[in-house]
N, CA, C, O and CB atoms as a CASP TS submission, in Angstrom:
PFRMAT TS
TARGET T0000
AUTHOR 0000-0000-0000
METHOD Language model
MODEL 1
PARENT N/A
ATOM      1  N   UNK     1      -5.033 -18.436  -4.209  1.00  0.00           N
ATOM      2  CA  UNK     1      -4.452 -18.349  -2.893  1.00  0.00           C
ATOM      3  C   UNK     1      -5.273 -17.360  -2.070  1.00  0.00           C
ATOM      4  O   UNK     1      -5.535 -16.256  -2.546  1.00  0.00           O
ATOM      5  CB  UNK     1      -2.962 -17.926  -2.968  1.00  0.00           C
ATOM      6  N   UNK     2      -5.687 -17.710  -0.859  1.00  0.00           N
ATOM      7  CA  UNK     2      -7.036 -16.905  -0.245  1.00  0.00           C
ATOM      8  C   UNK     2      -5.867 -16.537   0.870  1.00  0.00           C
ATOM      9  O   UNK     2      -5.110 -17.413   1.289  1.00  0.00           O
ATOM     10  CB  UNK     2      -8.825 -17.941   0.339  1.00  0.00           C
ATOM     11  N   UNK     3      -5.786 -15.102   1.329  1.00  0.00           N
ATOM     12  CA  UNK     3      -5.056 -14.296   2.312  1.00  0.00           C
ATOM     13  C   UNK     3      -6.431 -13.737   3.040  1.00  0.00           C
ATOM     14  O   UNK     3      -7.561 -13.580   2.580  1.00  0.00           O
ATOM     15  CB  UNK     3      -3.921 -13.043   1.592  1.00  0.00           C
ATOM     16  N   UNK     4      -5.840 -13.474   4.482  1.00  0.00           N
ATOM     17  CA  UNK     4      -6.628 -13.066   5.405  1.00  0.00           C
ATOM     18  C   UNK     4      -6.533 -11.458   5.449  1.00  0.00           C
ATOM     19  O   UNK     4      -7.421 -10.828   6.024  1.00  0.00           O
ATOM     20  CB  UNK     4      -6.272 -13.775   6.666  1.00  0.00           C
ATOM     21  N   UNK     5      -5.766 -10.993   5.016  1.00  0.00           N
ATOM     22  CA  UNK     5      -5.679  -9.931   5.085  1.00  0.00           C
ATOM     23  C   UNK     5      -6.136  -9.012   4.337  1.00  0.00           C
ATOM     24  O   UNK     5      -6.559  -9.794   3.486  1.00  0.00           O
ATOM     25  CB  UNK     5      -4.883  -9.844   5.199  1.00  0.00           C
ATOM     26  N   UNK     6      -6.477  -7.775   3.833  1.00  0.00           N
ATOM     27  CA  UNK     6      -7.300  -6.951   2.806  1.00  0.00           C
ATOM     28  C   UNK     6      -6.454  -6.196   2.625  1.00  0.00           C
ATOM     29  O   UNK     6      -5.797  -5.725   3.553  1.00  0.00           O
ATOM     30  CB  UNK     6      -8.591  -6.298   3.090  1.00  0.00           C
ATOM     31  N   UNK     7      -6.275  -5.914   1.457  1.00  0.00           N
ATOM     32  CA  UNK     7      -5.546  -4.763   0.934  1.00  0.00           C
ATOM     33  C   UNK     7      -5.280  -3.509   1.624  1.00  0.00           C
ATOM     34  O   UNK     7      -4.086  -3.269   1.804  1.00  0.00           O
ATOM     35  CB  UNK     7      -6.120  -4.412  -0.090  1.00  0.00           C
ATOM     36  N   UNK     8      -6.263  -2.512   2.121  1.00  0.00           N
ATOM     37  CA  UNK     8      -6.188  -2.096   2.902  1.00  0.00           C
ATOM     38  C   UNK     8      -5.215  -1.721   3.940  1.00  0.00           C
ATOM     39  O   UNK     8      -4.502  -0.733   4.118  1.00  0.00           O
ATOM     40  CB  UNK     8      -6.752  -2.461   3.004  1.00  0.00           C
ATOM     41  N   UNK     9      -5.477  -3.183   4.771  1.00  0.00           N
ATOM     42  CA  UNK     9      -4.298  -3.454   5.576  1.00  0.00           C
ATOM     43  C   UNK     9      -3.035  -3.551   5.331  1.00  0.00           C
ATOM     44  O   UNK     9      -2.203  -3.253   6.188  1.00  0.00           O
ATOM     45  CB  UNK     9      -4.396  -4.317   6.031  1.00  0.00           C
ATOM     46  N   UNK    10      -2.665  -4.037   3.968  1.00  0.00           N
ATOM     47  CA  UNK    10      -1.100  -4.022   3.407  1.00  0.00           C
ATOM     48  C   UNK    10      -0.314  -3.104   3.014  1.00  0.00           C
ATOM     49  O   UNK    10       0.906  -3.140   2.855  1.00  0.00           O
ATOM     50  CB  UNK    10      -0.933  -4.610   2.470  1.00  0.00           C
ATOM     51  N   UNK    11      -1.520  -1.743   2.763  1.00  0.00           N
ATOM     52  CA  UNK    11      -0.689  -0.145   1.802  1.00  0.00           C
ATOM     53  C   UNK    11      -1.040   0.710   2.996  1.00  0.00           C
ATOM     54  O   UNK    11      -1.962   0.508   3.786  1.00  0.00           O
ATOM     55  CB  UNK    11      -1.619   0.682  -0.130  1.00  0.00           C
ATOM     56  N   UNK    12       0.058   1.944   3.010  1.00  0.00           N
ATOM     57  CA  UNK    12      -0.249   2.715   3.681  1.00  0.00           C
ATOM     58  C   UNK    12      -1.474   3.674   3.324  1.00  0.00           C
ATOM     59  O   UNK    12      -2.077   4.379   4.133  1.00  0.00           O
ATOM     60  CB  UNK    12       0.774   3.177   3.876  1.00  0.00           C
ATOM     61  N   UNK    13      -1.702   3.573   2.082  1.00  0.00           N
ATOM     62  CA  UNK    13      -2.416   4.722   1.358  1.00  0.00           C
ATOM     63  C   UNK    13      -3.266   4.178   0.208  1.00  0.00           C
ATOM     64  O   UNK    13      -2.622   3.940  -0.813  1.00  0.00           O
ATOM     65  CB  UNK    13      -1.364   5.788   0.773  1.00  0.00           C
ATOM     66  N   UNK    14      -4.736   3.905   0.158  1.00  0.00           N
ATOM     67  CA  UNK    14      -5.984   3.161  -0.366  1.00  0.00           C
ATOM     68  C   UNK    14      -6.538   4.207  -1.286  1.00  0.00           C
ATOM     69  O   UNK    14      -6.513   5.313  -0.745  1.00  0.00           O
ATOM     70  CB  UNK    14      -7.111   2.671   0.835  1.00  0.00           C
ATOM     71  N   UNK    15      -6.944   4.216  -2.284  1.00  0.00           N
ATOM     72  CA  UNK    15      -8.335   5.143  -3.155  1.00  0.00           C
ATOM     73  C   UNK    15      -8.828   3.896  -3.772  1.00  0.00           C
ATOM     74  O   UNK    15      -8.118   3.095  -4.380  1.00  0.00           O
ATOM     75  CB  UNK    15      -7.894   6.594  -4.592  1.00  0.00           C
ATOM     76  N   UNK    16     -10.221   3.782  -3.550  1.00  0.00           N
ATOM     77  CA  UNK    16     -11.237   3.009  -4.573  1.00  0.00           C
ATOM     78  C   UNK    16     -12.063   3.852  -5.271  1.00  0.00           C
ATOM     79  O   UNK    16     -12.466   4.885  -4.738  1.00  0.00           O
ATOM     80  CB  UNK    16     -12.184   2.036  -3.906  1.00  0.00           C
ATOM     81  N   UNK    17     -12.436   3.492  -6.630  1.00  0.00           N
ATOM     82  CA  UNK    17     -12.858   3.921  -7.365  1.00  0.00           C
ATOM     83  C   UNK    17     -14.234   3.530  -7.559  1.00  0.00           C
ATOM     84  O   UNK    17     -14.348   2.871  -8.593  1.00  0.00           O
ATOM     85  CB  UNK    17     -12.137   3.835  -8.119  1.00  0.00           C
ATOM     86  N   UNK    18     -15.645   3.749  -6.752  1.00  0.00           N
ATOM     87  CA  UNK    18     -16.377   2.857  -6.460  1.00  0.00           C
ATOM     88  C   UNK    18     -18.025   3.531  -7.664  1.00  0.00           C
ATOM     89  O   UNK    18     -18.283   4.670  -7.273  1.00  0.00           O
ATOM     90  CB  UNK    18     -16.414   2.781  -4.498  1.00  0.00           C
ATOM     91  N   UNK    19     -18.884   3.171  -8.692  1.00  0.00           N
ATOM     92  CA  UNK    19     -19.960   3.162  -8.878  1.00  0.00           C
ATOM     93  C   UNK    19     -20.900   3.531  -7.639  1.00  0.00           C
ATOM     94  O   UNK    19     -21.175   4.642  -7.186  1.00  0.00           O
ATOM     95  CB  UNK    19     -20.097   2.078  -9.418  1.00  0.00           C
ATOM     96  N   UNK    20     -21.295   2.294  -7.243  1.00  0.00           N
ATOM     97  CA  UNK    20     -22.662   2.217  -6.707  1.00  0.00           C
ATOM     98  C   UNK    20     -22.444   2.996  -5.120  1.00  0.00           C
ATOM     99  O   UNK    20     -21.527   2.869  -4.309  1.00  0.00           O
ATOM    100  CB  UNK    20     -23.241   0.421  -6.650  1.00  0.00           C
ATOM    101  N   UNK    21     -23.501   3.708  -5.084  1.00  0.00           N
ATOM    102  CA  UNK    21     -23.452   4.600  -3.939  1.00  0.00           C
ATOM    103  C   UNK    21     -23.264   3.551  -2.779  1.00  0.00           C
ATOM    104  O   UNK    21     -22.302   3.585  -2.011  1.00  0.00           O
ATOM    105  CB  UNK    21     -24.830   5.582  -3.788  1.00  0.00           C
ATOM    106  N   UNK    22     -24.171   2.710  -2.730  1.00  0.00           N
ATOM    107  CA  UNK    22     -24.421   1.953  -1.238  1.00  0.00           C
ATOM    108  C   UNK    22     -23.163   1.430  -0.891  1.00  0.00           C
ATOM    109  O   UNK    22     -22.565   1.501   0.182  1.00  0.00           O
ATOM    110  CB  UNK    22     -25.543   0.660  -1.208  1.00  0.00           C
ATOM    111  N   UNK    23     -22.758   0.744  -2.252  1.00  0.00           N
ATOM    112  CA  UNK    23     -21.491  -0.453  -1.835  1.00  0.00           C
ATOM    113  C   UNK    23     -19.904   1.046  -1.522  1.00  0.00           C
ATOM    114  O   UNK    23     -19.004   0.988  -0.684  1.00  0.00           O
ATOM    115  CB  UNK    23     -21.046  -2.098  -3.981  1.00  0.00           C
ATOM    116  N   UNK    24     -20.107   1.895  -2.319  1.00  0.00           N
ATOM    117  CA  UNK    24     -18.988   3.213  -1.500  1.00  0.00           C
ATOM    118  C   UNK    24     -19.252   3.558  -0.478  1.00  0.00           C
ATOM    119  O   UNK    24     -18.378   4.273   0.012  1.00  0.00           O
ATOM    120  CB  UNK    24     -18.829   4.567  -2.015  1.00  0.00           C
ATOM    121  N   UNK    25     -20.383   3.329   0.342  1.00  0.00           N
ATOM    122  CA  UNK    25     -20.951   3.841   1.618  1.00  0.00           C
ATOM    123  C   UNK    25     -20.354   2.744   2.332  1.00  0.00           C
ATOM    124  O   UNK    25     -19.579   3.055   3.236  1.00  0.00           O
ATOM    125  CB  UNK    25     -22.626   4.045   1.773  1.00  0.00           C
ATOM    126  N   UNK    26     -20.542   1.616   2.126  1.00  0.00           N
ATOM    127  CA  UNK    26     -20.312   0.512   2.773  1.00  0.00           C
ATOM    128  C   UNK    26     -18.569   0.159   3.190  1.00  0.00           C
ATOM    129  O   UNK    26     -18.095  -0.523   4.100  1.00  0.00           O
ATOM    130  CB  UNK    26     -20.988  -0.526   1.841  1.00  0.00           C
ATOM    131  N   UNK    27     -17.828   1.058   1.940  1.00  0.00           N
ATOM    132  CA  UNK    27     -16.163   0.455   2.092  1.00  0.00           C
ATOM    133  C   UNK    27     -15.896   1.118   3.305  1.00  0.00           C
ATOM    134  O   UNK    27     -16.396   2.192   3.640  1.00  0.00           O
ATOM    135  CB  UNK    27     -14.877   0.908   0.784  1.00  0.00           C
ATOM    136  N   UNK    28     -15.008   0.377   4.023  1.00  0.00           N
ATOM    137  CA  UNK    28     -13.997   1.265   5.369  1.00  0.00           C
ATOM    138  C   UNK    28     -13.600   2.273   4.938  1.00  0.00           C
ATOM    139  O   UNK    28     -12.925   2.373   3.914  1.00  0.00           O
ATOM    140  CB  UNK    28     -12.624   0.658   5.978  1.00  0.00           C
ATOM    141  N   UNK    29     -14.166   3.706   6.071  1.00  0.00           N
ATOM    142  CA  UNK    29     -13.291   4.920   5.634  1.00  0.00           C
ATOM    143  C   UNK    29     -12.421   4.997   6.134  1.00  0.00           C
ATOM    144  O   UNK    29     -11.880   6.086   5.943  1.00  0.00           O
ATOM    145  CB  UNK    29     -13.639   6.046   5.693  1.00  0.00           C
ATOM    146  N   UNK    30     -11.595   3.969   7.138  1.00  0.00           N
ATOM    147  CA  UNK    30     -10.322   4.331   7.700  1.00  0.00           C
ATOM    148  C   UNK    30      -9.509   3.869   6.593  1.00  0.00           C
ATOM    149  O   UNK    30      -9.726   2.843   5.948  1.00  0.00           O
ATOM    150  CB  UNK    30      -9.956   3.698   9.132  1.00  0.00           C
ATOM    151  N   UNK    31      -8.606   4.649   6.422  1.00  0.00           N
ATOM    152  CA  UNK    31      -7.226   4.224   5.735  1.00  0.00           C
ATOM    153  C   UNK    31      -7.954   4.197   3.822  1.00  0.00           C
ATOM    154  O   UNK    31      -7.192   3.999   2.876  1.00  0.00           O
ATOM    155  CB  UNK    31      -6.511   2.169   6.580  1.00  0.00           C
ATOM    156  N   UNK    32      -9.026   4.363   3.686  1.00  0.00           N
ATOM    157  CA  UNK    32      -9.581   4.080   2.122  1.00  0.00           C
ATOM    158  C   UNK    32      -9.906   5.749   1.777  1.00  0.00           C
ATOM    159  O   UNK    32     -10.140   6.457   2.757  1.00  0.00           O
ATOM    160  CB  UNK    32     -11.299   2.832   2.015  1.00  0.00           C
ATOM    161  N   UNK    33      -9.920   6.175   0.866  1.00  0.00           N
ATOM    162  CA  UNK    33     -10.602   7.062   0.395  1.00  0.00           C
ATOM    163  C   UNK    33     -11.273   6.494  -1.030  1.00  0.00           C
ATOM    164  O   UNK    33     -10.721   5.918  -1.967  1.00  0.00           O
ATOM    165  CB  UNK    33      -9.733   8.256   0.326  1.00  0.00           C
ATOM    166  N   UNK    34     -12.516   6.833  -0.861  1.00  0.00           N
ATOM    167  CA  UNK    34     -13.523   6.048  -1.675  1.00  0.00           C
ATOM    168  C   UNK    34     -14.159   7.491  -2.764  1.00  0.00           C
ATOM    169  O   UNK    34     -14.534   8.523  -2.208  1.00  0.00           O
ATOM    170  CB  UNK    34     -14.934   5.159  -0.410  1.00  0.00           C
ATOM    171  N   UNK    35     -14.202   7.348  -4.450  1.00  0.00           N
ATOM    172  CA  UNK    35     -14.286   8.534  -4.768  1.00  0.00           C
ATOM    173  C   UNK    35     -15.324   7.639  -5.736  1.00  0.00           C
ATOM    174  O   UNK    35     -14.935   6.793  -6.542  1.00  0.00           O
ATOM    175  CB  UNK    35     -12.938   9.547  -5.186  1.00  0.00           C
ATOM    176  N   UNK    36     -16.652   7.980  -5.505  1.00  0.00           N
ATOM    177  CA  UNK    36     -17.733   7.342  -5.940  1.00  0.00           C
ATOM    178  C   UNK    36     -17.903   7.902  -7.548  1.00  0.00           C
ATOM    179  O   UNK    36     -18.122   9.095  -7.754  1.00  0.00           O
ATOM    180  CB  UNK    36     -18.995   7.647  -4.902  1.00  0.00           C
ATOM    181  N   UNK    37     -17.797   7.052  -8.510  1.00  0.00           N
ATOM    182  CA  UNK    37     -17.502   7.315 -10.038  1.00  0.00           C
ATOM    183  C   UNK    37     -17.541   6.055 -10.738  1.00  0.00           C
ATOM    184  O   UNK    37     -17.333   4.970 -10.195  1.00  0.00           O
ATOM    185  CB  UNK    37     -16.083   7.992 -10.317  1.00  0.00           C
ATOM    186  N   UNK    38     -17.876   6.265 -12.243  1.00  0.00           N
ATOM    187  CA  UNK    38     -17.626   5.851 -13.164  1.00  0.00           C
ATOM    188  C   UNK    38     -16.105   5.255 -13.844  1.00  0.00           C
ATOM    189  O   UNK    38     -15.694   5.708 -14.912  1.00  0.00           O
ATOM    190  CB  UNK    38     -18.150   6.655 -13.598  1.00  0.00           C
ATOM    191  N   UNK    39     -15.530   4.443 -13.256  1.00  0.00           N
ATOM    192  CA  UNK    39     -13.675   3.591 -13.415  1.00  0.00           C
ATOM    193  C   UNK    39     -13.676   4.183 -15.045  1.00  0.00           C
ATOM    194  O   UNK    39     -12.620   4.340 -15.659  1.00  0.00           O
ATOM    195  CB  UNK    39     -13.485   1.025 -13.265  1.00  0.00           C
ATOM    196  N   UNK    40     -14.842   4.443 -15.559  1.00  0.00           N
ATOM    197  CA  UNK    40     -14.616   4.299 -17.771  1.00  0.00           C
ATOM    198  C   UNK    40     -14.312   5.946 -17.234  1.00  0.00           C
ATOM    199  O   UNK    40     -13.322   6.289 -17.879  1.00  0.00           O
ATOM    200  CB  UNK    40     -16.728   3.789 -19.560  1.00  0.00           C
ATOM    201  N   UNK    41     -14.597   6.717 -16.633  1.00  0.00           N
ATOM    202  CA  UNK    41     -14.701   8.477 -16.964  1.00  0.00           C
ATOM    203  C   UNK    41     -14.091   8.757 -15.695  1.00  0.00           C
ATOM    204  O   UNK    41     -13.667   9.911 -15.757  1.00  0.00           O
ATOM    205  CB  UNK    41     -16.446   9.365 -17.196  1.00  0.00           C
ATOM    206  N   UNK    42     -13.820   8.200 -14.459  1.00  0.00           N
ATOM    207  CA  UNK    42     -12.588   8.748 -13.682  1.00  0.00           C
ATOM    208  C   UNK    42     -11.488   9.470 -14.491  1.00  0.00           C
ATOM    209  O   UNK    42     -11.077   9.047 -15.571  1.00  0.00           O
ATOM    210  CB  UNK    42     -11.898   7.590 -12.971  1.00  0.00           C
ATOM    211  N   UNK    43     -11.074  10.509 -13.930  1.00  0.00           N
ATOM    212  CA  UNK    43      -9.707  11.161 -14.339  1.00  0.00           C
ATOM    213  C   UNK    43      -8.730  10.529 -13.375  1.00  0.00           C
ATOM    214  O   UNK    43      -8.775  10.811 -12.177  1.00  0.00           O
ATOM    215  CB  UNK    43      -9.674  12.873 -14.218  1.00  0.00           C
ATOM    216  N   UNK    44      -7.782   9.619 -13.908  1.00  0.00           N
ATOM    217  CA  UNK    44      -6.895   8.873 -13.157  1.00  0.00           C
ATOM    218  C   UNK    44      -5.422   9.962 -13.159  1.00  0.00           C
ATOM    219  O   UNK    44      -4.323   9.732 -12.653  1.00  0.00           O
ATOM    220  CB  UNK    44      -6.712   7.215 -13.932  1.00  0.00           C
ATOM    221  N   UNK    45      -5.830  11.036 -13.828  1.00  0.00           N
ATOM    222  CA  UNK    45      -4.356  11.874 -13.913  1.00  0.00           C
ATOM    223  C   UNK    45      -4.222  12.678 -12.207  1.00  0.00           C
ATOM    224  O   UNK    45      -3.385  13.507 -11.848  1.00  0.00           O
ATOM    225  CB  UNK    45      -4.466  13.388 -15.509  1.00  0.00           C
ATOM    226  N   UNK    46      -5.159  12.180 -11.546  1.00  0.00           N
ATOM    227  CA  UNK    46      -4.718  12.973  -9.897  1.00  0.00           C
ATOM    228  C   UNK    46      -4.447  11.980  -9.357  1.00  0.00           C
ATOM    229  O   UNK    46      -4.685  11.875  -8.154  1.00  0.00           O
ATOM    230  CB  UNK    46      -5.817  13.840  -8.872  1.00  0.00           C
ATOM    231  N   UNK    47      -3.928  11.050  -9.997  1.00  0.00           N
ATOM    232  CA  UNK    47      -3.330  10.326  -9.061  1.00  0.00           C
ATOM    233  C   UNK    47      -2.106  10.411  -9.185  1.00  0.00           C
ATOM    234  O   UNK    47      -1.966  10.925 -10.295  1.00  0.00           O
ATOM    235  CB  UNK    47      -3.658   9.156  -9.008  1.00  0.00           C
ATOM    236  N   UNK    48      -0.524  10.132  -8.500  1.00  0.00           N
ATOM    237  CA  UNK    48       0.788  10.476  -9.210  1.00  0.00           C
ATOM    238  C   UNK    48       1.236   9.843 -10.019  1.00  0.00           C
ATOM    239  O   UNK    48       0.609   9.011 -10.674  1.00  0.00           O
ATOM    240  CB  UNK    48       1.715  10.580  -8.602  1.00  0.00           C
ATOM    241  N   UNK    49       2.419  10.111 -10.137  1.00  0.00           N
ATOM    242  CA  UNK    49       2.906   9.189 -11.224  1.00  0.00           C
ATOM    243  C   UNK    49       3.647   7.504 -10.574  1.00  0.00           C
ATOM    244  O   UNK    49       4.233   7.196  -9.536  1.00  0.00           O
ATOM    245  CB  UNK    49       4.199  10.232 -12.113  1.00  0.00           C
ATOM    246  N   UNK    50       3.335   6.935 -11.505  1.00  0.00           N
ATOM    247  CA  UNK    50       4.077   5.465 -10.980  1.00  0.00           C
ATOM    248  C   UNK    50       2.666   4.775  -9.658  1.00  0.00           C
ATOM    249  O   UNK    50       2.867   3.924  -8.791  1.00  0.00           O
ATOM    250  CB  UNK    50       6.182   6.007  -9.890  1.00  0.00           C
ATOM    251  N   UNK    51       1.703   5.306  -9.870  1.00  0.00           N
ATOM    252  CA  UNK    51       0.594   4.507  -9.080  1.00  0.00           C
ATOM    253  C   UNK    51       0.502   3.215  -9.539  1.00  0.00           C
ATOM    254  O   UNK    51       0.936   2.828 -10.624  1.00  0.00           O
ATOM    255  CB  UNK    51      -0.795   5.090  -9.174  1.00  0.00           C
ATOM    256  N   UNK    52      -0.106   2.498  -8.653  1.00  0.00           N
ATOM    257  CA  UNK    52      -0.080   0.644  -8.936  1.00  0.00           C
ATOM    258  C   UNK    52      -1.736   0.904  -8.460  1.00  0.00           C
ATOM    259  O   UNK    52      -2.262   1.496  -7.517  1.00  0.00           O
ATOM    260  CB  UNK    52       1.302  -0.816  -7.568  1.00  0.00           C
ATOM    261  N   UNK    53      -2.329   0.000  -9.840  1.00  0.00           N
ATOM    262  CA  UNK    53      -4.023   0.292  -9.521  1.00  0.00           C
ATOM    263  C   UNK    53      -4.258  -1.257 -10.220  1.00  0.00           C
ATOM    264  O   UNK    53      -3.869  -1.810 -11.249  1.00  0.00           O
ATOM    265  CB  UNK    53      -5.027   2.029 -10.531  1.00  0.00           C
ATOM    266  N   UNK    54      -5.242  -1.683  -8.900  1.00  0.00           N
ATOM    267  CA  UNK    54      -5.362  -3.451  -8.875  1.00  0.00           C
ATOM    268  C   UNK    54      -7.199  -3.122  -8.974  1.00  0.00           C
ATOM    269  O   UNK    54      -7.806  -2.118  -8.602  1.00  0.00           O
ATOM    270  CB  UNK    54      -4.534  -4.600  -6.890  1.00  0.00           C
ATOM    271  N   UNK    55      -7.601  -4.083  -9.464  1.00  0.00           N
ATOM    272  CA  UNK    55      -9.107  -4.073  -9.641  1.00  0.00           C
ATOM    273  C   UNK    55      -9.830  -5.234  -9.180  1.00  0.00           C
ATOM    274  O   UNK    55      -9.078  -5.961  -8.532  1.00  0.00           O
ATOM    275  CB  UNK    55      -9.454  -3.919 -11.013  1.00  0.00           C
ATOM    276  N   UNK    56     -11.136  -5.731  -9.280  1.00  0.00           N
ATOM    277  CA  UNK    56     -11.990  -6.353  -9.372  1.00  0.00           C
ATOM    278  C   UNK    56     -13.131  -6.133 -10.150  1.00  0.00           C
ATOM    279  O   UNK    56     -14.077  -5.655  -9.523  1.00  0.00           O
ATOM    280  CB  UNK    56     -12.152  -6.499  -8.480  1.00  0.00           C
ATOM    281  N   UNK    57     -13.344  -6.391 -11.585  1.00  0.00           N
ATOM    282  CA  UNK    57     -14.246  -4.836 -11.928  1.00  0.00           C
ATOM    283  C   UNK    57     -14.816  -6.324 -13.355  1.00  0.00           C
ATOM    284  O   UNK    57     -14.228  -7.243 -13.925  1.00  0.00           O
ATOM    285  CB  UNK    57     -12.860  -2.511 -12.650  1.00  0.00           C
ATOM    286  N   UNK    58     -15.939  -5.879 -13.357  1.00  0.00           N
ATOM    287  CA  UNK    58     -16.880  -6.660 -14.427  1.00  0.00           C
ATOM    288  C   UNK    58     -15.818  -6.736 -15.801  1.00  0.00           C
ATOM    289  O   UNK    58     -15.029  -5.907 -16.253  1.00  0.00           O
ATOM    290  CB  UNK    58     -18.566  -5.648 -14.816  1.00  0.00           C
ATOM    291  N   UNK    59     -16.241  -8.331 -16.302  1.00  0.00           N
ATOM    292  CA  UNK    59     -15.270  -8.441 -17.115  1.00  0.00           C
ATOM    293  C   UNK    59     -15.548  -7.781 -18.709  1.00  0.00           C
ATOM    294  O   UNK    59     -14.732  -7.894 -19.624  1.00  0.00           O
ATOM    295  CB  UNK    59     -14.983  -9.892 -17.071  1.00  0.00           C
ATOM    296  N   UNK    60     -16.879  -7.073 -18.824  1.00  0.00           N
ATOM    297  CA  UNK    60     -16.951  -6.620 -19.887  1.00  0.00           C
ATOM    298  C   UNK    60     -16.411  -5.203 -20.553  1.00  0.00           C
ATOM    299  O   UNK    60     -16.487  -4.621 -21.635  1.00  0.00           O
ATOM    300  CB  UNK    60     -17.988  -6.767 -19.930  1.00  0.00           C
ATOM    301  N   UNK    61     -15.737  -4.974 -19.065  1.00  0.00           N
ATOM    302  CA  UNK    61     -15.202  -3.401 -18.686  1.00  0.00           C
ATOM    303  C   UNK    61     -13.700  -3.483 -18.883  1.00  0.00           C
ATOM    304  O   UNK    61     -12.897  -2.550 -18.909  1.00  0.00           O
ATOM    305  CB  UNK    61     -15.548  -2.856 -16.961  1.00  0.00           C
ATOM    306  N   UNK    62     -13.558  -4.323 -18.970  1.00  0.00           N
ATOM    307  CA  UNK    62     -11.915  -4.247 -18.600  1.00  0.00           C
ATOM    308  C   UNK    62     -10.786  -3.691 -19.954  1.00  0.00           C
ATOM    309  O   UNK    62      -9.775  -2.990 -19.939  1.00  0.00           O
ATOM    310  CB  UNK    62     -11.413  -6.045 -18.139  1.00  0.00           C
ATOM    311  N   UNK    63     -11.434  -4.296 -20.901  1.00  0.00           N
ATOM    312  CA  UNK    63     -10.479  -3.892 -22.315  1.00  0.00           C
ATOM    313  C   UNK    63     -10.963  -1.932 -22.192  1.00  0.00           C
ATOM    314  O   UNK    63     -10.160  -1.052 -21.882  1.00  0.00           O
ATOM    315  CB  UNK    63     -11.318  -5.053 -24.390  1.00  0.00           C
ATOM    316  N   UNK    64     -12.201  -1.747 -22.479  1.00  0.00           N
ATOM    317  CA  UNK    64     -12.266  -0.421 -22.209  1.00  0.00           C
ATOM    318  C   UNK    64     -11.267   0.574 -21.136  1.00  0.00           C
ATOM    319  O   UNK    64     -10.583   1.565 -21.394  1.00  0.00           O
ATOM    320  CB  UNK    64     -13.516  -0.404 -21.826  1.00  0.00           C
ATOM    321  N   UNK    65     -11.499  -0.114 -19.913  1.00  0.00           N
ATOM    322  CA  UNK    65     -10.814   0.788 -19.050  1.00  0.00           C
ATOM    323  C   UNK    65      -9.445   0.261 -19.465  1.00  0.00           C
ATOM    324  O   UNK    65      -8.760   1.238 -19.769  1.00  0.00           O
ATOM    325  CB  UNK    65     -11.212   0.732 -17.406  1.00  0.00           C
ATOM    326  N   UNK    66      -8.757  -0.869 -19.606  1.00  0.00           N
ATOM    327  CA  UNK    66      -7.374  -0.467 -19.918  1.00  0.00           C
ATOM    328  C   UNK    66      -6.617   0.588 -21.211  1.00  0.00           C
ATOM    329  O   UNK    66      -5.448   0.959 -21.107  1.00  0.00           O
ATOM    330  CB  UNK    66      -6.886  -1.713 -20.071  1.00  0.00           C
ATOM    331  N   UNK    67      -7.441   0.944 -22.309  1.00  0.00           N
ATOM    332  CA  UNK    67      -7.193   2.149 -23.175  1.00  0.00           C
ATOM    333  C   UNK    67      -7.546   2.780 -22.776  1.00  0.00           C
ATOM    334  O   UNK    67      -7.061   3.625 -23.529  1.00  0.00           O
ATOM    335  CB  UNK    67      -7.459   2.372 -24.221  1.00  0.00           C
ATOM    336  N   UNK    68      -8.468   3.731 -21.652  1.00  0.00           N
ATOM    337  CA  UNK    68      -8.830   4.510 -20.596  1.00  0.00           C
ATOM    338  C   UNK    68      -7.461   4.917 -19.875  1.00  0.00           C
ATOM    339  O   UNK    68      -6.971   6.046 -19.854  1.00  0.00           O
ATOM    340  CB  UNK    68      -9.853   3.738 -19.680  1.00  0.00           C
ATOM    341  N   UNK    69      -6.960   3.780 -19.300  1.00  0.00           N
ATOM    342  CA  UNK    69      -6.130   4.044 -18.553  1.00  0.00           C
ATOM    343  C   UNK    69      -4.530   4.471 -19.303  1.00  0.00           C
ATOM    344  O   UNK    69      -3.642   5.016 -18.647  1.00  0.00           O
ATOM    345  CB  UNK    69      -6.223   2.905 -17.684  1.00  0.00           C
ATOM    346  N   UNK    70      -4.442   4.248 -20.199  1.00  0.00           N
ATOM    347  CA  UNK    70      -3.270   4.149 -21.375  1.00  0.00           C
ATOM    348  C   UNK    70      -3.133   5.418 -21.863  1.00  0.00           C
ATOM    349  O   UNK    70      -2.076   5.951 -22.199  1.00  0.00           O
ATOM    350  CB  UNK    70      -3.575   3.168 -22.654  1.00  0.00           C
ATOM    351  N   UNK    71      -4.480   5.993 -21.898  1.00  0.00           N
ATOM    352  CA  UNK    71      -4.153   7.761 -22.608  1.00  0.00           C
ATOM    353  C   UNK    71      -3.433   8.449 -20.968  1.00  0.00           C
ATOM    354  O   UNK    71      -3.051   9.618 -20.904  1.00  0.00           O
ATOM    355  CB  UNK    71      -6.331   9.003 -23.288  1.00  0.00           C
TER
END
């Protein structure tokens, strides 16, 4: 289902978790805060409790970062 709208636009309050310098340079800084890192070695504990964190992220990464995210 393809929506016109971007995430972004739907939350009051955005953090991406972005690698590559250019493509974090590139995200909207309105309304995003973009914290250029490694998703496997981010410390996800500053974020609060009960956060909802949606991805797009290479599929060879994903089992890793979900026991990442679990401790």
């Amino acid at each position: 289902m393809a929506c016109s709208h971007s995430l972004a636009e739907r939350v009051k309050r955005l953090e991406a978790i972005e690698i590559d310098r250019d493509l974090a340079a590139a995200l909207p800084a309105e309304r995003v805060k973009v914290h250029v890192a490694d998703a496997l070695a981010f410390d996800y504990g500053v974020f609060p409790q009960g956060v909802r964190i949606v991805g797009n992220l290479p599929y060879n990464i994903s089992t890793p970062l979900l026991f990442h995210l679990a401790r």
